[in-house]
N, C-alpha and C positions, 0 to 999 in steps of 0.2 A: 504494500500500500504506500502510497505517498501522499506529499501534500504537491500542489498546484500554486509557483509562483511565477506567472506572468513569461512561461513558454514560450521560446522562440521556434519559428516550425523548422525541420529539421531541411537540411539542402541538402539537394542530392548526389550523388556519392559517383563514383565508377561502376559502369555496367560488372555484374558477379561472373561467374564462370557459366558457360551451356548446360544445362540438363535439360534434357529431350524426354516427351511423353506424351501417350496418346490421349491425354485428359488433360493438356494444360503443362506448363514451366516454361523454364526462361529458353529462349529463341533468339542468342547472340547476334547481333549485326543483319537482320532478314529483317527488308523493309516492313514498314505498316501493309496489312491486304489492302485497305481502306485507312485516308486519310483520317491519321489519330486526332480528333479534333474533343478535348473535355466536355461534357455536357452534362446537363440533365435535362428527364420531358417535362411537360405538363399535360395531362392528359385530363380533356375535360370532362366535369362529373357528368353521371348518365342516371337519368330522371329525377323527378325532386325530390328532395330534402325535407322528410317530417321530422327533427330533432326533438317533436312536442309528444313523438309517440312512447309507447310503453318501451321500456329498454333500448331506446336512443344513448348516443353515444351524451355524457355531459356536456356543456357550451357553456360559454360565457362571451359578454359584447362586451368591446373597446373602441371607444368611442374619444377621439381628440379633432383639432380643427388646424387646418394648415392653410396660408393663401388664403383667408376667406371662405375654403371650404371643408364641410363636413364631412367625416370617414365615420363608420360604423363598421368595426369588422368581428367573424366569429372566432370566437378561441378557443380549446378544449381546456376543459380543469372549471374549477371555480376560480371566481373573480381571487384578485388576490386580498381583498378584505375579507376573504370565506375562506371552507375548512379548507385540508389538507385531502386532496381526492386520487384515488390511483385507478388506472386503468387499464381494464385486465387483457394480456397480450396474448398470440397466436402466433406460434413461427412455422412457417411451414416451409419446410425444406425441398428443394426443387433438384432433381438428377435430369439435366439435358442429356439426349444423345441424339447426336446428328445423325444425318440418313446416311453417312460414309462411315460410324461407327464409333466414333469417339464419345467418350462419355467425361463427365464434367458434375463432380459430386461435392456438396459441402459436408461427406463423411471422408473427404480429403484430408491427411494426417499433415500438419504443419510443424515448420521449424523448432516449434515447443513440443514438441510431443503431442499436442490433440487437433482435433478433426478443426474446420472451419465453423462449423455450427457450436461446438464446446464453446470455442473460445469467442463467440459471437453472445452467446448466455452468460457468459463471464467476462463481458466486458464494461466497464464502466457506463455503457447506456440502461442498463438493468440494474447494476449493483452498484451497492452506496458503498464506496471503499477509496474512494479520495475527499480528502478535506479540500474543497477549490477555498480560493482565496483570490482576491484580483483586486486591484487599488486602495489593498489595503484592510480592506473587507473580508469578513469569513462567513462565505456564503452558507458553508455547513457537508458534513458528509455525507453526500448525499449521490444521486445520479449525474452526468453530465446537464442530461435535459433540462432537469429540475435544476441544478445551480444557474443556468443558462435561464430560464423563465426568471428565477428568484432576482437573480442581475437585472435584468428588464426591469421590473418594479420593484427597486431596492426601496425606494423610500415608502413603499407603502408598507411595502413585507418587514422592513424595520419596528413597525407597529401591530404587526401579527406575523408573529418569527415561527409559529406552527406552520404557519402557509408552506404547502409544498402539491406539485404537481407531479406523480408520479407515473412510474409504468410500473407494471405487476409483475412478478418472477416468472417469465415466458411459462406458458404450456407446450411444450414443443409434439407437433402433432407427427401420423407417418411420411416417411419421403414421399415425394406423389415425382415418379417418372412422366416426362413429355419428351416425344418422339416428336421429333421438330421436322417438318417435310422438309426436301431440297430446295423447294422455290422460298421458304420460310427464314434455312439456317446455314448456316456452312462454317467450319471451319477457318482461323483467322490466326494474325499475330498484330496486334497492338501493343505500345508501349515496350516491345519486346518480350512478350508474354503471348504464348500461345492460347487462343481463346476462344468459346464457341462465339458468333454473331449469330445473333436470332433478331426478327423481327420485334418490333416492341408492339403492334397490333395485334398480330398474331399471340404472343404473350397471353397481352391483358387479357384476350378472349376466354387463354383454358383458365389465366387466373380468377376470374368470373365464373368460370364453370365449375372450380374448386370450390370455390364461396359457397355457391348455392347448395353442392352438394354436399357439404358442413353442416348440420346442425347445429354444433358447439358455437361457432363463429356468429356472433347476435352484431347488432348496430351498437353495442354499451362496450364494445370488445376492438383492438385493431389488428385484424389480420398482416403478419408480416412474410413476407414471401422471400427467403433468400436462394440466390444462385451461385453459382462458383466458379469462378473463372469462365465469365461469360459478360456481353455487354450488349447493350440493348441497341437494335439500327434502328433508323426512319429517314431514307435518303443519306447517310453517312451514319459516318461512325465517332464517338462510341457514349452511348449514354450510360452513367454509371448506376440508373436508379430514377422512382417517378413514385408520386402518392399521386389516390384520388379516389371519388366513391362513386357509389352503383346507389341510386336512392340515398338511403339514412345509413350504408351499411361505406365506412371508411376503408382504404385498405393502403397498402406500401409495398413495394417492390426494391428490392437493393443486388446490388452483386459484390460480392468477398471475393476479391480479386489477391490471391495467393502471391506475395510479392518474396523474391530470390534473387531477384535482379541487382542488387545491391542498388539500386537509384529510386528515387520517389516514383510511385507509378499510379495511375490512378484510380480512382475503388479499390485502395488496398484494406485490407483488412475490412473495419467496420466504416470509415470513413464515409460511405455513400449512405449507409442507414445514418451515423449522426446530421448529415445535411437533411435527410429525406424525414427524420423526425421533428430535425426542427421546422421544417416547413410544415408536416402533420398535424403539430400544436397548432401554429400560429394560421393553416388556412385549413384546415381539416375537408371542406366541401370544395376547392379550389374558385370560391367565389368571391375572396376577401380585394380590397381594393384599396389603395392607398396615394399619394400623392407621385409614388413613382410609378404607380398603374400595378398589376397584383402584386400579390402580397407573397411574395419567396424569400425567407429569408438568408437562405443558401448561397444561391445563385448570386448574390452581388460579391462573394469572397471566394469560389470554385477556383479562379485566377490567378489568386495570390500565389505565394512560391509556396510547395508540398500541395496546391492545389487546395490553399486555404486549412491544410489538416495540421494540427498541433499533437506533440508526446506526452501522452499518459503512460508510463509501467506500471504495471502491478498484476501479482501472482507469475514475475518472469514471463510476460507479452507486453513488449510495448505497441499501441493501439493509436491512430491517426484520427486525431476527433478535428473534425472541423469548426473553424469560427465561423458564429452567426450573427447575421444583423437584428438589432435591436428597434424598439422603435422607434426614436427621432431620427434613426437615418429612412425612417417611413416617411419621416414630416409630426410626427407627435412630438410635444413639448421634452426635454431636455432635464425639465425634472422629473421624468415618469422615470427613468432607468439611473442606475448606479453612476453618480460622478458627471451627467449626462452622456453617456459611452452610447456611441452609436454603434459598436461590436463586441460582444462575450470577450473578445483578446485584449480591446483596447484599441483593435486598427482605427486611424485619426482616416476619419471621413466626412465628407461631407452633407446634404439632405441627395438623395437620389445619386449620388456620385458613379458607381458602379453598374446603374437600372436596376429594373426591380426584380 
């Protein structure tokens, strides 16, 4: 365990040695298949949103004024003058194999000795095992997410220090295999990492069709879908991950991109679930709107150097969390959040500097 004092992200290093495999690893000096260009989607929600119904996911509205105009956006958790609310998680583990045979699994055994899902449950986005700290401030040991919200409204949460916004100790459900067709998937090397590219259409379709056919998985719950050395297309390459919902029913998509390579690479580890949850909090129906136009808190930091991701250790993994925008770099007042920090790291930015 450790504590968290204002992390510099890590630069990257010399490409590692070749290891070759039919499921993924480093792929020395072999061009990109598909120009490696970082991203993430937005995938707009499908039908509407009754969060008033019986085991709806929790909400709360924020509401501030920028320019003369009025934002109202939705948030999960309770307001932060309310209790401490957690919400109960779903990971569902995804095995691609392409139509030429490769397979691509998060029961993939890692540099630490466990698979990529192990250490995706045992990463600081589920477990409260760092003390963060940032301007001085001791947010508490708690989850990434949750110090990251709590920073947002420091000065409220200063007056109700119970407040916390959590996530539940995943229920991790069975692998669910997808046979990806050829017109769908193929085989790739990005970042120098051999990877499956599957369509993100295609995707979201079986991931919809997994939903449904869950009983367990309600609207009160956020399905999380991981993959493993694989990255999502839509006209290029490579998305590392997308949230979005199907009616009242939220979900998340990320890929655990197993890194060897000895250099920063991107969706390494969990780094694409912490952008993709903090975007989950803060727009859960992908309808939230803001002075920079929607509301992604990810996406304005994805560019930074490591790709925006910062060093946590703990339990011998070190884990690539990414910095998130706060909200006066939405255009909300500058006292809502800690010190008025327009970034969980501290990044000095401006109202809308990066887009939204």
């Amino acid at each position: 365990m450790i504590s968290h004092h204002e992390r510099k992200p890590l630069i990257a290093m010399a490409v590692g040695a070749l290891v070759l495999g039919a499921g993924g690893g480093v792929v020395a000096g072999q061009p990109d298949t598909m120009k490696a260009v970082p991203r993430f989607a937005v995938l707009p929600a499908k039908g509407s949103q009754n969060t008033q119904q019986a085991g709806a996911l929790t909400t709360w509205k924020f509401s501030y004024k920028y320019n003369n105009t009025n934002y109202t956006d939705t948030f999960v958790g309770n307001a932060p003058t309310g209790k401490k609310l957690t919400t109960p998680v779903f990971i569902v583990p995804i095995k691609i194999v392409l139509s030429t045979g490769q397979t691509f699994s998060t029961s993939t055994t890692q540099p630490n000795g466990q698979t990529a899902l192990a250490d995706t449950v045992a990463s600081p986005l589920f477990q409260s095992v760092i003390n963060f700290k940032e301007a001085g401030a001791k947010l508490g040991k708690t989850q990434y997410e949750d110090a990251y919200i709590r920073e947002s409204f420091w000065p409220t949460v200063l007056t109700n220090t119970k407040y916390h916004d959590l996530l539940g100790q995943p229920t991790v459900l069975n692998e669910v295999t997808l046979n990806v067709p050829a017109a769908d998937g193929k085989l790739g090397t990005e970042f120098g990492v051999q990877v499956a590219l599957v369509d993100i259409n295609w995707l979201d379709g079986q991931v919809n069709s997994i939903i449904k056919a869950n009983s367990q998985i309600t609207g009160a719950s956020v399905p999380i879908f991981e993959l493993y050395d694989t990255y999502e297309t839509s006209g290029g390459c490579c998305i590392g991950g997308y949230h979005s919902a199907t009616g009242a029913q939220t979900y998340s998509v990320f890929d655990y991109v197993g890194n060897t390579t000895g250099k920063s690479v991107f969706s390494q580890d969990v780094s694409a679930l912490s952008h993709e949850l903090g975007e989950w909090f803060f727009d859960p129906f992908i309808n939230n709107n803001s002075a920079c136009g929607i509301y992604e808190v990810g996406d304005p930091l994805e560019r930074e150097s490591n790709y925006g991701g910062y060093p946590y250790t703990t339990n011998g993994m070190t884990y690539n969390l990414q910095d998130l925008a706060q909200p006066p770099y939405f255009g909300a007042p500058t006292t809502t959040s800690l010190d008025g920090r327009f970034t969980f790291q501290g990044t000095k930015l401006s109202v809308c500097q990066n887009g939204s």
